[in-house]
C-alpha positions as CSV (number, residue, x, y, z in Angstrom):
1,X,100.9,152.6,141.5
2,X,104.4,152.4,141.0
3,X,106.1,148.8,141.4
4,X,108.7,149.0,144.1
5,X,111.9,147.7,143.5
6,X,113.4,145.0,146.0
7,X,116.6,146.6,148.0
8,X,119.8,145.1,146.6
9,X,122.1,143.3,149.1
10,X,124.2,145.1,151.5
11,X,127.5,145.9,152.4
12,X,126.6,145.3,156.7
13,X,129.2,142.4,156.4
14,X,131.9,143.7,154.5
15,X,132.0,146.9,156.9
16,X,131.8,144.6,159.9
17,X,135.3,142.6,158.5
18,X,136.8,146.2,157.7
19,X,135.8,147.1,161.2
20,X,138.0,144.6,162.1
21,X,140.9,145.0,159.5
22,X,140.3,142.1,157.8
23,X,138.1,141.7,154.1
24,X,135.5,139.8,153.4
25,X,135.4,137.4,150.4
26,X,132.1,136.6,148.8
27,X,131.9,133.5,147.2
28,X,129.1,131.9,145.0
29,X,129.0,129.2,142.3
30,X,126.7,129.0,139.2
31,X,125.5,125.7,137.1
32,X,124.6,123.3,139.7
33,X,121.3,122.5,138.4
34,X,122.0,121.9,134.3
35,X,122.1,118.6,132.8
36,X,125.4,119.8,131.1
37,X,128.4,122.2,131.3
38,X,131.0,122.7,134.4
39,X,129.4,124.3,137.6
40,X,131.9,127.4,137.9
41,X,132.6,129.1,141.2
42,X,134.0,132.8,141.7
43,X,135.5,134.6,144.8
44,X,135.3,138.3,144.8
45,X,136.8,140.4,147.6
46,X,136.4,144.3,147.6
47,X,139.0,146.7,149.1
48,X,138.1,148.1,152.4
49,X,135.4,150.8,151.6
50,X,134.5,149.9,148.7
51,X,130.9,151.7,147.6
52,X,128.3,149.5,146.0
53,X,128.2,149.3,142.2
54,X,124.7,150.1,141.3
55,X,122.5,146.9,139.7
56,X,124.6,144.4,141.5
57,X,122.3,141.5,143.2
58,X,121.1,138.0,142.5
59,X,122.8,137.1,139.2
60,X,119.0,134.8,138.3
61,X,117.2,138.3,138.8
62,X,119.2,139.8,135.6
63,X,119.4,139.9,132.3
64,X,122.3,138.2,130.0
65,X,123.3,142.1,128.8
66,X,123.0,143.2,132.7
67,X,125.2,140.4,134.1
68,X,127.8,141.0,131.4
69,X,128.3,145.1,131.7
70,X,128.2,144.5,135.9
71,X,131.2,142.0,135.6
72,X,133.3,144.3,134.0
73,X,132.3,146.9,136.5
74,X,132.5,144.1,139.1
75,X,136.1,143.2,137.9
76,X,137.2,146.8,137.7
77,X,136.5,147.8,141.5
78,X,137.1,144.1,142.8
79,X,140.5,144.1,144.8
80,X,141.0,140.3,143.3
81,X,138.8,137.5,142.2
82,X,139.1,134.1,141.2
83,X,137.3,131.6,139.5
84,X,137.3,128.0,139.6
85,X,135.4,125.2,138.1
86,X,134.4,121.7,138.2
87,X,134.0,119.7,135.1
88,X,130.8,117.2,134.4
89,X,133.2,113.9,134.4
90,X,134.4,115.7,138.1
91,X,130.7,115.9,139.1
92,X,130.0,112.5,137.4
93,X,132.9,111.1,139.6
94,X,132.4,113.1,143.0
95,X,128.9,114.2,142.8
96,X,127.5,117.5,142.3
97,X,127.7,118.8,145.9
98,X,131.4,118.0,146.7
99,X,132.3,119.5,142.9
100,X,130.7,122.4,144.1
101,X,132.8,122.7,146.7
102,X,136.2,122.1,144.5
103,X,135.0,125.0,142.2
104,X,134.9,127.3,145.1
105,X,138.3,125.6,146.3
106,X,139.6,125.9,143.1
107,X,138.1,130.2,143.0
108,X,139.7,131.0,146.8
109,X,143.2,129.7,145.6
110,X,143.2,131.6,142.4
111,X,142.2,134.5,144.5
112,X,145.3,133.8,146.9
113,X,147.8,133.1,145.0
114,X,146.9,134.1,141.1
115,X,150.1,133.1,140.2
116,X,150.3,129.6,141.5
117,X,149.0,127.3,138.5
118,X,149.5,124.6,140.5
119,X,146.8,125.5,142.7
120,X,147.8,124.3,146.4
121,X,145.5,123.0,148.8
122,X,144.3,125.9,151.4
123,X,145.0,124.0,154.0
124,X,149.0,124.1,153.3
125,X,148.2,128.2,153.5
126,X,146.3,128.7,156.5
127,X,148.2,132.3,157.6
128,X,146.9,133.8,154.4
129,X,142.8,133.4,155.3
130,X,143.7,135.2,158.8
131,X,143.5,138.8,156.5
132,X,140.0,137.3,155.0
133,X,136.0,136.4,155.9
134,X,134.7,134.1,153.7
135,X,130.8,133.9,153.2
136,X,129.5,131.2,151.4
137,X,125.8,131.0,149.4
138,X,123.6,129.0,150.5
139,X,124.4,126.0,153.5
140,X,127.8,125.2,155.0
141,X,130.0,123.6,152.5
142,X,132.8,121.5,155.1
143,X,134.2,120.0,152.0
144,X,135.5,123.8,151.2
145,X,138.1,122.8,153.5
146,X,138.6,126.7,155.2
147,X,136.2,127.7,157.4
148,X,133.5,129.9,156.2
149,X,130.0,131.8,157.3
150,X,127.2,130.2,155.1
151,X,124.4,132.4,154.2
152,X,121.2,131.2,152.6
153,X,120.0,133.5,150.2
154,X,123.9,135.0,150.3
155,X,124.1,136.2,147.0
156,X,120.5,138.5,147.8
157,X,121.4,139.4,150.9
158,X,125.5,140.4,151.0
159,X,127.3,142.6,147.8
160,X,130.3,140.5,147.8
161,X,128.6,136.8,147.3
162,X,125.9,138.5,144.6
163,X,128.9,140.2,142.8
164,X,130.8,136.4,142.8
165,X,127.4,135.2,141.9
166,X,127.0,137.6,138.2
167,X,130.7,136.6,137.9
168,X,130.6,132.9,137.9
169,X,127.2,133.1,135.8
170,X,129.2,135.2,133.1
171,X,132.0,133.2,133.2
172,X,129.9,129.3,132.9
173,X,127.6,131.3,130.1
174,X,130.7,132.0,128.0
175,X,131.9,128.5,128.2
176,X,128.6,127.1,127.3
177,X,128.3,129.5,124.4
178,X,131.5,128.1,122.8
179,X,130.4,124.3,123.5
180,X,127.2,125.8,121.9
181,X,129.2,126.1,118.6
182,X,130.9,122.7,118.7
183,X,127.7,120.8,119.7
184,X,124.6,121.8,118.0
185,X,120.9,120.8,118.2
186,X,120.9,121.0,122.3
187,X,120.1,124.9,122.2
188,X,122.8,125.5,124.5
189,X,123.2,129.2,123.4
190,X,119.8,129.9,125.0
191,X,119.2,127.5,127.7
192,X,123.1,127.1,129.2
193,X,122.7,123.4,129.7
194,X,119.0,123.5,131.8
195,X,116.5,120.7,131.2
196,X,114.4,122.6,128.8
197,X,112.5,120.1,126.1
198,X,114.2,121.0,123.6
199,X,117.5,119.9,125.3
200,X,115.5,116.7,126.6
201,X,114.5,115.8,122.8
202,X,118.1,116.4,121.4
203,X,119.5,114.3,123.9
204,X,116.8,111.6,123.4
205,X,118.0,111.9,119.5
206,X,121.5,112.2,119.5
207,X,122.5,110.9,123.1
208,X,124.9,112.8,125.8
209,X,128.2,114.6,125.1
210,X,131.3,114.2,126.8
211,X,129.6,117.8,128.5
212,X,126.7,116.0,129.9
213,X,126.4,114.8,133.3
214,X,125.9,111.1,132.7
215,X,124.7,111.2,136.6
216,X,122.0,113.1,136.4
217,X,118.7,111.3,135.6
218,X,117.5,112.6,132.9
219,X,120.8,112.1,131.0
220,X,121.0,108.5,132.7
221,X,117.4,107.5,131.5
222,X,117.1,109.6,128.0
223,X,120.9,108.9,127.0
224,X,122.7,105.5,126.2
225,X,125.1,106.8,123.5
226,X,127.6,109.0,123.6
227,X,128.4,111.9,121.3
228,X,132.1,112.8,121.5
């Protein structure tokens, strides 16, 4: 018997904002669960009848080689996208909920205004989210500071929060493959920061980075050093 492949997420959202003349912006985050690394945040917003790229869905459903060749699809058709990220001092200081939530901030105002390195609050903008949904993975995220649809399971369920979902996971797996050259011994080529034992056992032997998240438990309890 032949094994039936899940549907991929839907564009029923995105049509419903076109409907209205407004577009929808998808936005996801990926790295909130590593002991190391940034988390990094992208939102991807798709011109008005757009057609689905095929193989886009949950980013932790594909391969490395998948997610890479559907970002640069995902970038080509993708009427703008940003990306944003929150460092592991920022989720050290904040915690990792609220530095989620300045990622994504950080991913709508490079989407906004790509040219603005000084990245103003959203609030100070407020006329230019009128043209825009937002839908947000996962629960509401108030400290986002725009208002927002959150959708559990979002990046399964709607095309524009799965394609910011393979774009922040290709973007955070990039950075952690160049700390991966600078720190060796924590395997971060292959496990991107996660709690795998190998990571535990190099952090037991050499202590944190500067990349780990001195917050998290493991880190706090394996970790007294720190490795610069």
């Amino acid at each position: 018997m032949a094994h039936r492949v899940a549907p991929g997420p839907s564009l029923s959202r995105e049509r419903a904002a076109w409907a209205e003349q407004r577009l929808l912006v998808g936005v996801d985050e990926a790295g909130r669960g590593p002991l190391a690394g940034p988390v990094v945040a992208a939102a991807v917003v798709f011109p008005a009848g757009a057609r689905r790229i095929r193989g886009v869905r949950d980013s932790k459903t594909l391969p490395m080689e998948k997610r890479n060749a559907l970002a640069v699809l995902i970038r080509g058709a993708a009427l703008a996208l940003g990306v944003g990220a929150a460092s592991a001092r920022e989720i050290d200081h904040m915690n990792i909920r609220v530095a989620t939530a300045l990622a994504m901030r950080r991913a709508l105002a490079r989407l906004l205004w790509p040219d603005d390195r000084r990245l103003r609050s959203l609030r100070s903008r407020p006329r230019d989210l009128a043209e825009y949904t937002v839908v947000v993975d996962g629960l509401p995220f108030p400290e986002i500071g725009v208002p927002h649809d959150a959708l559990v399971d979002g990046d399964a369920l709607c095309y524009s929060v799965s394609a910011a979902g393979i774009i922040a996971k290709t973007v955070r797996d990039r950075l952690m493959l160049r700390l991966a050259e600078r720190y060796t011994g924590f395997g971060w080529r292959t496990n991107m920061g996660y709690a795998t034992a190998e990571h535990m056992v190099a952090i037991d032997r050499h202590g944190p980075t500067v990349h780990h998240r001195k917050s998290f438990a493991p880190c706090a309890q394996l970790g007294l050093g720190l490795l610069l």
